[in-house]
MIDOSE-1310 file (N, C-alpha, C; in nm, 2 decimals, decimal comma, always signed):
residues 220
xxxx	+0,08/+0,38/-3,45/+0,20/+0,31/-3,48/+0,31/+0,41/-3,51; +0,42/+0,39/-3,53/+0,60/+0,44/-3,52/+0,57/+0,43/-3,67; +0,64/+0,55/-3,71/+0,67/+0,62/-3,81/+0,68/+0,51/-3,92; +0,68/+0,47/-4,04/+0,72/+0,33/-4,15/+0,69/+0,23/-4,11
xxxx	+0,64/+0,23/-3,97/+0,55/+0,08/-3,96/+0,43/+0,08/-3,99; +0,36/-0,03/-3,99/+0,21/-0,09/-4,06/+0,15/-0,10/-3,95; +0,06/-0,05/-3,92/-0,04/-0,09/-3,81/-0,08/-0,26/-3,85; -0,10/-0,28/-3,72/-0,11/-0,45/-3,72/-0,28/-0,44/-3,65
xxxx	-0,32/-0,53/-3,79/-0,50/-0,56/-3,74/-0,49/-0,60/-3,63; -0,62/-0,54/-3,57/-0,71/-0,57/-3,46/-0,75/-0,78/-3,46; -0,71/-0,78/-3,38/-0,75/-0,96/-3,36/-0,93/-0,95/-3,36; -1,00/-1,06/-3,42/-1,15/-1,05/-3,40/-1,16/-1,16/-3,36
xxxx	-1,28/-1,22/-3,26/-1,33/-1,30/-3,24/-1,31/-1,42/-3,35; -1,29/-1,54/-3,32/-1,36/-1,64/-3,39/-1,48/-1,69/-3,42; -1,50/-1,74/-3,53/-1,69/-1,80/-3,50/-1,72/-1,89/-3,47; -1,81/-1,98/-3,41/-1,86/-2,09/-3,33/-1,84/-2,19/-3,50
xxxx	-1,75/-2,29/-3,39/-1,70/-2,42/-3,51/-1,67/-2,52/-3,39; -1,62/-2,63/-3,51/-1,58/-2,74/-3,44/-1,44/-2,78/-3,45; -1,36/-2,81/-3,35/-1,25/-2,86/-3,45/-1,22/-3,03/-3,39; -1,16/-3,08/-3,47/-1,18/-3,24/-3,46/-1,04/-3,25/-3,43
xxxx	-0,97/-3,40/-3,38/-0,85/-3,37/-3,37/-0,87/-3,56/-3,41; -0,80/-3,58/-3,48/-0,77/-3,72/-3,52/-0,64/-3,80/-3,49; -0,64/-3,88/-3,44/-0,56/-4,03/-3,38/-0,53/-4,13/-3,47; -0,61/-4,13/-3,59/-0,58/-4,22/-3,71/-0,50/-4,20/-3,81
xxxx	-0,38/-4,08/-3,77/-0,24/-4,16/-3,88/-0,17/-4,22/-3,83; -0,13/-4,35/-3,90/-0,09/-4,42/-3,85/+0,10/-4,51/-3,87; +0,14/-4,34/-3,92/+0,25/-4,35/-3,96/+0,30/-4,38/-4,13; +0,44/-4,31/-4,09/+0,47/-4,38/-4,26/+0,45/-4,51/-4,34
xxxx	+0,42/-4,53/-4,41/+0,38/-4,70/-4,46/+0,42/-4,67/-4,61; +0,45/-4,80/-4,67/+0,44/-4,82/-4,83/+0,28/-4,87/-4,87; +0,24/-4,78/-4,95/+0,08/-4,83/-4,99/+0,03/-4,90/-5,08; +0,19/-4,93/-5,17/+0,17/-5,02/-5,26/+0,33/-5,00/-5,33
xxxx	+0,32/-5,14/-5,42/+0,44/-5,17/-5,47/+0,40/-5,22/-5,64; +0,50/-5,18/-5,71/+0,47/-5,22/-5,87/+0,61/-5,26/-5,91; +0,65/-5,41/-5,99/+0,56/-5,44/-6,01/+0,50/-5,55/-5,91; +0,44/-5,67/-5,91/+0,38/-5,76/-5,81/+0,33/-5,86/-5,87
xxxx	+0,30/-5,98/-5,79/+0,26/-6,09/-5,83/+0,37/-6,13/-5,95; +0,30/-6,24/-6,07/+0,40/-6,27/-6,16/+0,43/-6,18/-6,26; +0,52/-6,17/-6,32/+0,57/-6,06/-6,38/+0,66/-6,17/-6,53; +0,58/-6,12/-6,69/+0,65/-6,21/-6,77/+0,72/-6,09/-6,86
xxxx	+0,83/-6,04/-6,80/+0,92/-5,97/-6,86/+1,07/-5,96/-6,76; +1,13/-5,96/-6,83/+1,26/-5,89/-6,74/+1,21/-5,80/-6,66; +1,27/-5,76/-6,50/+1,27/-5,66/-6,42/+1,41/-5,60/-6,45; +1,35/-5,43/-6,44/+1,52/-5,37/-6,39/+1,48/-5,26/-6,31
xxxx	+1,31/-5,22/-6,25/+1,32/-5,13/-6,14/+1,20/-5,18/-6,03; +1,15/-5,13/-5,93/+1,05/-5,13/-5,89/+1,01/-5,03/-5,83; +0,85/-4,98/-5,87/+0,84/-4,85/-5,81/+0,72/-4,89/-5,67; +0,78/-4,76/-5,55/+0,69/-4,79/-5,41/+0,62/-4,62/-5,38
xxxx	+0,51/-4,67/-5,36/+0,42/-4,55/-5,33/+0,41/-4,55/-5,15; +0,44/-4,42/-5,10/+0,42/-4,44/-4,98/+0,29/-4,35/-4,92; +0,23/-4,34/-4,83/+0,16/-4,23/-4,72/+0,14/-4,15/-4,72; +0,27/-4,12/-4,68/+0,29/-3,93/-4,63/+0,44/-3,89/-4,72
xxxx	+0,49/-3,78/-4,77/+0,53/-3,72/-4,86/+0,72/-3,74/-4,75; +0,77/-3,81/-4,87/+0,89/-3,81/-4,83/+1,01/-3,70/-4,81; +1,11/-3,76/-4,66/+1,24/-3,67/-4,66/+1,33/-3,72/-4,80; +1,35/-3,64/-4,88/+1,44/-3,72/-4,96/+1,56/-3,75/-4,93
xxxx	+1,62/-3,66/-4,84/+1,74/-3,71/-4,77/+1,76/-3,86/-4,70; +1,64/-3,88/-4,69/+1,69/-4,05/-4,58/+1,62/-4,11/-4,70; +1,64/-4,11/-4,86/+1,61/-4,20/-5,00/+1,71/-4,24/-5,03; +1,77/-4,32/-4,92/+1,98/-4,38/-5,02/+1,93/-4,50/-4,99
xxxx	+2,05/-4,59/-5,07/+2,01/-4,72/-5,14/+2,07/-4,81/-4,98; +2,10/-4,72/-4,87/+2,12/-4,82/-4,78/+2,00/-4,85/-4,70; +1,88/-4,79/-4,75/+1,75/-4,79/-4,69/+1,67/-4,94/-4,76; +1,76/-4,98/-4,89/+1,67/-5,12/-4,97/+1,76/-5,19/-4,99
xxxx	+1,70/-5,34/-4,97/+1,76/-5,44/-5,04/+1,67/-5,52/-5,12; +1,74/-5,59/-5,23/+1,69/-5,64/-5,34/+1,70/-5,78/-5,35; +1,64/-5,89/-5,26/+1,66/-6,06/-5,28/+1,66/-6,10/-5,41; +1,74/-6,21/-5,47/+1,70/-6,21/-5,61/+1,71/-6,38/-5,59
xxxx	+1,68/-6,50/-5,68/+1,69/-6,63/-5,67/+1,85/-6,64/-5,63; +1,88/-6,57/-5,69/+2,09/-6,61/-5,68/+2,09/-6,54/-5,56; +2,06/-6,48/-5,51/+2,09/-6,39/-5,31/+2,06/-6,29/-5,33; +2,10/-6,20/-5,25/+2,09/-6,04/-5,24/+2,15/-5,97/-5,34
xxxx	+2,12/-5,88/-5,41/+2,21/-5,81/-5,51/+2,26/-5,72/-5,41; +2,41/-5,68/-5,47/+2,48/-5,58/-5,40/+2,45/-5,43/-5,39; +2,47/-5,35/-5,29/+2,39/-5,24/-5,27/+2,48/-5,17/-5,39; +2,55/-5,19/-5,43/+2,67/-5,12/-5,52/+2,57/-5,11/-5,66
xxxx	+2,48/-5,22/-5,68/+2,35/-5,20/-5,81/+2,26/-5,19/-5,80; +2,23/-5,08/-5,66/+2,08/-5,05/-5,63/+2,18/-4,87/-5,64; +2,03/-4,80/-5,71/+1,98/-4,72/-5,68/+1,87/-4,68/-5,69; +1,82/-4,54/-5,56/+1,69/-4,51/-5,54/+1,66/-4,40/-5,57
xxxx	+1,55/-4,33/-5,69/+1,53/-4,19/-5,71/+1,40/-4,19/-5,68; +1,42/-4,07/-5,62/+1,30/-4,04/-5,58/+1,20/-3,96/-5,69; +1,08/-3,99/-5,73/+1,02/-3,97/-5,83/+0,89/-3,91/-5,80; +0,85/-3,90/-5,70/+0,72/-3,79/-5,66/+0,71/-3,77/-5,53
xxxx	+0,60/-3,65/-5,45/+0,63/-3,66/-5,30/+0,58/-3,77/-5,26; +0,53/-3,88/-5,31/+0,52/-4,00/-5,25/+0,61/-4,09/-5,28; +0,70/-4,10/-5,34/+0,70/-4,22/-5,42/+0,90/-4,19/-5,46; +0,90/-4,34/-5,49/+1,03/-4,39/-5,48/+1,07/-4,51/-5,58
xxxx	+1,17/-4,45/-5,70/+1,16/-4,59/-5,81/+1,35/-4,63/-5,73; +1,33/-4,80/-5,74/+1,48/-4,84/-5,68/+1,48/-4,89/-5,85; +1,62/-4,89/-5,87/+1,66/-4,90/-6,00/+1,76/-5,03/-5,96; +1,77/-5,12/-6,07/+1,87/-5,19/-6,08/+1,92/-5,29/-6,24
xxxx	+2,03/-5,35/-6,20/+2,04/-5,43/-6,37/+1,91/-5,53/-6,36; +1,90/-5,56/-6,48/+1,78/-5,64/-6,53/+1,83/-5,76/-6,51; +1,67/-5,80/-6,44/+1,67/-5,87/-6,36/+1,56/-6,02/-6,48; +1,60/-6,12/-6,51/+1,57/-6,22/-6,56/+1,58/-6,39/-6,52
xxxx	+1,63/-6,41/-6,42/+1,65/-6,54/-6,36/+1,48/-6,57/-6,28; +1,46/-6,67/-6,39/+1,31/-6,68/-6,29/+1,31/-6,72/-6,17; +1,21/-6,69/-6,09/+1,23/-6,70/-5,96/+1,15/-6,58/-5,89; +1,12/-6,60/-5,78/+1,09/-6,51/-5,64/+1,17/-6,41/-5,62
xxxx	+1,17/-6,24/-5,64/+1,21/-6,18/-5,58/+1,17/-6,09/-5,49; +1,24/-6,06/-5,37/+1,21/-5,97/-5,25/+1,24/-5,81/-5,23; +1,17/-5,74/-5,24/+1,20/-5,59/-5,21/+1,18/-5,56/-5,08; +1,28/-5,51/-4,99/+1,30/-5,47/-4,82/+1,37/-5,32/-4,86
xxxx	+1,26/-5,24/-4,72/+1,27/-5,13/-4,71/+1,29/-5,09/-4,54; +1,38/-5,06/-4,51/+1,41/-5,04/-4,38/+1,38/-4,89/-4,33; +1,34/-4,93/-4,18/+1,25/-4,80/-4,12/+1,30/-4,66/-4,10; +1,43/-4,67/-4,11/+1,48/-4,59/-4,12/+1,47/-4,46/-4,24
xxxx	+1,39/-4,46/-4,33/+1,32/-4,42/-4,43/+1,22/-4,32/-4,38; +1,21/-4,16/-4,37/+1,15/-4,13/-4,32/+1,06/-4,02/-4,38; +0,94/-3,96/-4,34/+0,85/-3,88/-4,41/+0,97/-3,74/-4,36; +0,83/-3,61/-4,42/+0,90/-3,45/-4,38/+0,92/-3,44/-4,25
xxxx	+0,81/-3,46/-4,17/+0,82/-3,44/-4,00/+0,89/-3,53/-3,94; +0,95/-3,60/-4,04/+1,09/-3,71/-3,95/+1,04/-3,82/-3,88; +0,91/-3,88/-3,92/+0,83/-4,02/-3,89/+0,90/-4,10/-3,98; +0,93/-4,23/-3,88/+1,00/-4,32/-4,01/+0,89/-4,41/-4,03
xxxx	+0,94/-4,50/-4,11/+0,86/-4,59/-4,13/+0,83/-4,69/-4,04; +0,68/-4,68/-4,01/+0,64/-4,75/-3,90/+0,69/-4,93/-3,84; +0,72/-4,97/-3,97/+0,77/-5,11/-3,98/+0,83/-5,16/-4,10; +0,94/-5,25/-4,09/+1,05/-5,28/-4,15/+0,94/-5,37/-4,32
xxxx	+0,92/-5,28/-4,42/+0,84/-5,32/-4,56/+0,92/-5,47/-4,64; +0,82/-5,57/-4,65/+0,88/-5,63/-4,78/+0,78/-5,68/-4,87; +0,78/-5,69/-5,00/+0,72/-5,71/-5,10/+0,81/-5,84/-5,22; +0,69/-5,88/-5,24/+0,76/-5,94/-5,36/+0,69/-5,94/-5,50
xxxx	+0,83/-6,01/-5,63/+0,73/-6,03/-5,73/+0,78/-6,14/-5,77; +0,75/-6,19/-5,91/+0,76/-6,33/-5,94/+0,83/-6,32/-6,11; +0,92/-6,34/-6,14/+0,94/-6,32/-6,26/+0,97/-6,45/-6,34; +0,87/-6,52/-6,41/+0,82/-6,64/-6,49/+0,82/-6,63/-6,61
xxxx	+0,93/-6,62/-6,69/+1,00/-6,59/-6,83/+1,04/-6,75/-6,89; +0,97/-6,78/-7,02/+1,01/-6,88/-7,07/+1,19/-6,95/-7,10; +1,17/-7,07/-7,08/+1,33/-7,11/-7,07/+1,37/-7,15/-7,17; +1,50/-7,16/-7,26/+1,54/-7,28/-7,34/+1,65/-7,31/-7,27
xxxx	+1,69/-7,46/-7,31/+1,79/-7,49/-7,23/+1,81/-7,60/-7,33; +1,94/-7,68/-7,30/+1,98/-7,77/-7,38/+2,11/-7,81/-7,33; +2,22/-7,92/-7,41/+2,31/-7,97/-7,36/+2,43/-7,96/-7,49; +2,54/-7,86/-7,47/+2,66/-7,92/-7,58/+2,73/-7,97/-7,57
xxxx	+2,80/-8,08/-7,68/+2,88/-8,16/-7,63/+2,95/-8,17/-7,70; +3,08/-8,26/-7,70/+3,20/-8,28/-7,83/+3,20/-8,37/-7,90; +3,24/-8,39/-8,00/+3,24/-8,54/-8,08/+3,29/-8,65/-8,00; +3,34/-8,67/-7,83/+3,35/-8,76/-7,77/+3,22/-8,80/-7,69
xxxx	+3,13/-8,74/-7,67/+3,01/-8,71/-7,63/+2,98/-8,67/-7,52; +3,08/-8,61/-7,45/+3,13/-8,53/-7,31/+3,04/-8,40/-7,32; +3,00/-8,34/-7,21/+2,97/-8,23/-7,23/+3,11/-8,09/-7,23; +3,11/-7,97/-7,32/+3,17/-7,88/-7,29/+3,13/-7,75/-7,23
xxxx	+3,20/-7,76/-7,13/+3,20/-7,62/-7,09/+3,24/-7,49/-7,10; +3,16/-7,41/-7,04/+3,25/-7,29/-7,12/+3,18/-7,24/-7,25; +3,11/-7,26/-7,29/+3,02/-7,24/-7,40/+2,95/-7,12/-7,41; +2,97/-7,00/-7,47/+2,89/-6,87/-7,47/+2,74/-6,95/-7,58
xxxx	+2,68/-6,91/-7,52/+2,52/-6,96/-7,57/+2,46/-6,77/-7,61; +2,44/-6,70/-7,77/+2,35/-6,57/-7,73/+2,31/-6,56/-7,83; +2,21/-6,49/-7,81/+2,12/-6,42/-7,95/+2,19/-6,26/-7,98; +2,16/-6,29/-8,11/+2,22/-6,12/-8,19/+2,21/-6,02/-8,11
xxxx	+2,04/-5,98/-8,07/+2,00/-5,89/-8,02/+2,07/-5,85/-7,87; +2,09/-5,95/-7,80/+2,15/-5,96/-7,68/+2,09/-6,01/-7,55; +1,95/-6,01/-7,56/+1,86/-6,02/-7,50/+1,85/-6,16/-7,41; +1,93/-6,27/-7,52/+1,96/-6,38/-7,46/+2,09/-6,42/-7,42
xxxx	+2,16/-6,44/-7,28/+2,30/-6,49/-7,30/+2,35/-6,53/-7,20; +2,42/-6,68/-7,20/+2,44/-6,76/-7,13/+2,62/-6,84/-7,14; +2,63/-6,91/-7,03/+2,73/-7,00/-7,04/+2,68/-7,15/-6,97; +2,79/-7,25/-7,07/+2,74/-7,39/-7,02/+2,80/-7,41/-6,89
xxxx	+2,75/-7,52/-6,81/+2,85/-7,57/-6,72/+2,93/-7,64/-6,74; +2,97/-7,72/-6,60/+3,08/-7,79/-6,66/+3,05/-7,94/-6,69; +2,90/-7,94/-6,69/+2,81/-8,08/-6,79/+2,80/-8,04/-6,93; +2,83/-7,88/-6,98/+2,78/-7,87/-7,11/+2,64/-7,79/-7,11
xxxx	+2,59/-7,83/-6,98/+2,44/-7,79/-6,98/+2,43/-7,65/-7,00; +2,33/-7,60/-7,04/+2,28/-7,43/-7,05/+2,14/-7,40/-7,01; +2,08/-7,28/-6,96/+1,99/-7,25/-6,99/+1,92/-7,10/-6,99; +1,87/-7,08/-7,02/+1,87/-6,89/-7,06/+1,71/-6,88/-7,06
xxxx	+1,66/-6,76/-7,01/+1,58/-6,66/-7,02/+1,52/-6,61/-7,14; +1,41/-6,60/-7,16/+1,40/-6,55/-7,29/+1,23/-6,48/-7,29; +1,23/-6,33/-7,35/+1,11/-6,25/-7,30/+1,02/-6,34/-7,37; +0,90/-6,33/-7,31/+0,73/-6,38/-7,37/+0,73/-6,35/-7,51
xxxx	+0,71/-6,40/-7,63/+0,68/-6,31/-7,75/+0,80/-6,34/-7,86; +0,93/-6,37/-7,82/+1,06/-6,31/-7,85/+1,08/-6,40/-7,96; +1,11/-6,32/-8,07/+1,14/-6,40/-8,17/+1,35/-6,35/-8,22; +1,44/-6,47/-8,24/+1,56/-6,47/-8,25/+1,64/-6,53/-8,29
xxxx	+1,74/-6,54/-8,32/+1,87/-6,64/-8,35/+1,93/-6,70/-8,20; +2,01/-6,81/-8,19/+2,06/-6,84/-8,07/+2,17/-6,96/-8,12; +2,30/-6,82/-8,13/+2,42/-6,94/-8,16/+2,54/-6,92/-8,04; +2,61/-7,03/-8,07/+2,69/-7,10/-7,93/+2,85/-7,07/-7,98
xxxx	+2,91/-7,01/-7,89/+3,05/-6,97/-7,95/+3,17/-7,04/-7,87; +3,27/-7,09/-7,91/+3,41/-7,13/-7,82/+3,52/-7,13/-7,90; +3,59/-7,02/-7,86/+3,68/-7,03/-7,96/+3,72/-7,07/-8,10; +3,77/-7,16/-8,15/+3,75/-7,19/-8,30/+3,68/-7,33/-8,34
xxxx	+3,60/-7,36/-8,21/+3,51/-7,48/-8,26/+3,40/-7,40/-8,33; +3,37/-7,55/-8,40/+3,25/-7,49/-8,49/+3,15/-7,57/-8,42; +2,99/-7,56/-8,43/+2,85/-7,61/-8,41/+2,75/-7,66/-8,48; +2,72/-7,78/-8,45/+2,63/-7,83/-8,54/+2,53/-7,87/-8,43
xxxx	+2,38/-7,77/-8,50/+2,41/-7,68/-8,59/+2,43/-7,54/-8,56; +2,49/-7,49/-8,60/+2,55/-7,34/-8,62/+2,46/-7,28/-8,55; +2,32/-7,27/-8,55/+2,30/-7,19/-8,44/+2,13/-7,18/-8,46; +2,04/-7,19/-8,34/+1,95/-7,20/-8,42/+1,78/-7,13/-8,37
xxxx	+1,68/-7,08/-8,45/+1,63/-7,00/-8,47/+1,47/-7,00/-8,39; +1,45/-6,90/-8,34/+1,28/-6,93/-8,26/+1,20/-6,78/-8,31; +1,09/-6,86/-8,32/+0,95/-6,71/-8,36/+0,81/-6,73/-8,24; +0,83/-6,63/-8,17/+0,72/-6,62/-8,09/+0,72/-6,70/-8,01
xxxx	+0,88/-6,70/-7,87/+0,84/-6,79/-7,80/+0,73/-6,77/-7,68; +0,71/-6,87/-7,60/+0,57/-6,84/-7,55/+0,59/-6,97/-7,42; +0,69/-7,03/-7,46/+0,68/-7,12/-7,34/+0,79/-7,20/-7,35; +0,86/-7,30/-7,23/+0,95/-7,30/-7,23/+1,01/-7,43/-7,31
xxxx	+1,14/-7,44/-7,39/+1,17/-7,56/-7,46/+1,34/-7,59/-7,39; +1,32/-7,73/-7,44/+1,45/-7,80/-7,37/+1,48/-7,88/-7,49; +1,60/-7,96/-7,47/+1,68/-8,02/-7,57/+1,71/-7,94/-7,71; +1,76/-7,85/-7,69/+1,80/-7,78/-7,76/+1,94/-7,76/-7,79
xxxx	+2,00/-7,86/-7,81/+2,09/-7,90/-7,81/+2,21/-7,87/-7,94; +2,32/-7,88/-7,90/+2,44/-7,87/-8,06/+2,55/-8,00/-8,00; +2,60/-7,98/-8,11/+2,77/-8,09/-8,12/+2,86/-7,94/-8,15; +2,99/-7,95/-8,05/+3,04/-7,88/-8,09/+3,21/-7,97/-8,16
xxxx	+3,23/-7,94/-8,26/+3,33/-7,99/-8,31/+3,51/-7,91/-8,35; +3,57/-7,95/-8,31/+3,73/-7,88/-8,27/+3,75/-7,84/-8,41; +3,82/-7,71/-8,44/+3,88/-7,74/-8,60/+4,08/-7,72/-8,54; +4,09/-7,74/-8,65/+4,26/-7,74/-8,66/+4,30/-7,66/-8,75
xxxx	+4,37/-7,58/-8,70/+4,40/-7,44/-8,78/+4,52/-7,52/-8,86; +4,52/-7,50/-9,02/+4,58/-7,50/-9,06/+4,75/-7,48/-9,05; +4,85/-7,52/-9,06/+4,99/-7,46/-9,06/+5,03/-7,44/-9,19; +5,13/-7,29/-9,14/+5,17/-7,22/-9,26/+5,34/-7,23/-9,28
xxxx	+5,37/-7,28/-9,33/+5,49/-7,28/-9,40/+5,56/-7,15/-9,48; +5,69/-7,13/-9,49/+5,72/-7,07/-9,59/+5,88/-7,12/-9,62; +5,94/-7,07/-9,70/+6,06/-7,16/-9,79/+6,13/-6,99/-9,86; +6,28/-7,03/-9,81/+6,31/-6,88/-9,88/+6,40/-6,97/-10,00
């Protein structure tokens, strides 16, 4: 060898082996989705396990959409972090409108060696959260609308229609206050209280009644 170079080993024979060559990958795929089936909590992410170990570069939220009972949520409240070499949590606001929702993953989504995903993914889950609902009305017996319906905690909060009607979400278990706000009417009654709900109740009803602000005078 030249002077500060490394002699380079001698190549040796190989030894008598086999080598196999396999036909059975069968491309990028999602291998599972969490959560699934019915689900009795608020959602606000869902995490997807894929295959083969992801490009993180092609992980942007224009790769998912999010069906919700009310439509598509806007890609503007999705985001996607990527959370291991397999795997992918999409983030979004909490999600509580019972109902069917859809997770779509488009192929364009691709592993390291630039395999996309072999076919366009959708999954769903089911989120089946107890209801209260009820009707407010005015001392004419009309309904009002417009009615903020919420619990202290926050957890519950709604507005009437324009029948007066409401109805709201409320986690498995949840124990709370639930008062009705409109400007300077007052409610009968004032507002009112649940321990351990567990399933869903209706007629839950108030009167909402007008007050009249006093007038103030003065005299010089």
């Amino acid at each position: 060898p030249q002077p500060g170079r490394r002699a380079r080993p001698r190549a040796t024979p190989g030894q008598p082996g086999t080598i196999f060559l396999s036909n059975a990958y069968n491309g990028l795929q999602v291998l599972s989705q969490s959560p699934t089936g019915v689900v009795l909590s608020a959602v606000s992410s869902v995490n997807l396990d894929f295959s083969d170990t992801l490009n993180p570069a092609s992980v942007t939220v224009s790769n998912f959409t999010l069906l919700t009972p009310a439509g598509v949520l806007a890609a503007s409240n999705l985001s996607a972090t990527v959370t291991g070499p397999y795997s992918v949590q999409l983030n979004f606001p909490t999600q509580s409108l019972n109902g069917t929702y859809t997770v779509e993953v488009a192929t364009s989504l691709a592993d390291m060696f630039g395999a996309s995903l072999t076919q366009p993914y959708s999954g769903t889950f089911t989120v089946l959260l107890p209801v209260i609902s009820g009707t407010i009305t005015g001392t004419n017996g009309l309904g009002v609308a417009g009615v903020s319906v919420q619990s202290g905690d926050g957890l519950i909060t709604g507005t009437t229609d324009s029948n007066g009607n409401y109805s709201v979400s409320a986690p498995v278990g949840w124990s709370g206050i639930v008062t009705p706000s409109f400007g300077s009417s007052v409610f009968v009654p004032p507002s009112l209280s649940y321990t351990n709900v567990t399933s869903s109740l209706t007629n839950q009803n108030y009167l909402a009644v007008a007050t009249i602000a006093p007038g103030l005078t003065t005299s010089l």
